[in-house]
N, C-alpha and C positions, 0 to 999 in steps of 0.2 A: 637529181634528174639523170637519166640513161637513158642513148639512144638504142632504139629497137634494129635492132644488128641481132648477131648470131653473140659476140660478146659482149656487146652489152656495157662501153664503154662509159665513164664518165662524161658530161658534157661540161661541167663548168671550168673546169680548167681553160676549153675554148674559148667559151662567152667570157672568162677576166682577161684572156690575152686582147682577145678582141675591143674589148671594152676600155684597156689598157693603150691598147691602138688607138683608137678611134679618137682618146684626149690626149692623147701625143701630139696628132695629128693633127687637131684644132690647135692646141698651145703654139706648133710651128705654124700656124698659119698667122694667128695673133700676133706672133713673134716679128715674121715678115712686114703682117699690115704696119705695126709701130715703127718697124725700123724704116717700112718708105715714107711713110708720113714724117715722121723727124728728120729724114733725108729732104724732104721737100722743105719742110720748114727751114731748115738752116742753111739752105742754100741763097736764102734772099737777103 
């Protein structure tokens, strides 16, 4: 796939960083939700 430009570059390099981002992104977020959940829990 190429965007319609004057060159004509590749797109998918974008869409794997991006795509790459995006589950980074969730994984830290996952990451945070367990770590306050088990902060909560072992605090009682």
């Amino acid at each position: 796939e190429h965007a319609s430009s004057s060159w004509s570059p590749a797109i998918y390099p974008y869409k794997t960083v991006m795509a790459v981002g995006f589950i980074l992104f969730f994984l830290a977020g996952v990451s945070k939700l367990l770590k306050d959940f088990n902060s909560l829990r072992s605090d009682n």
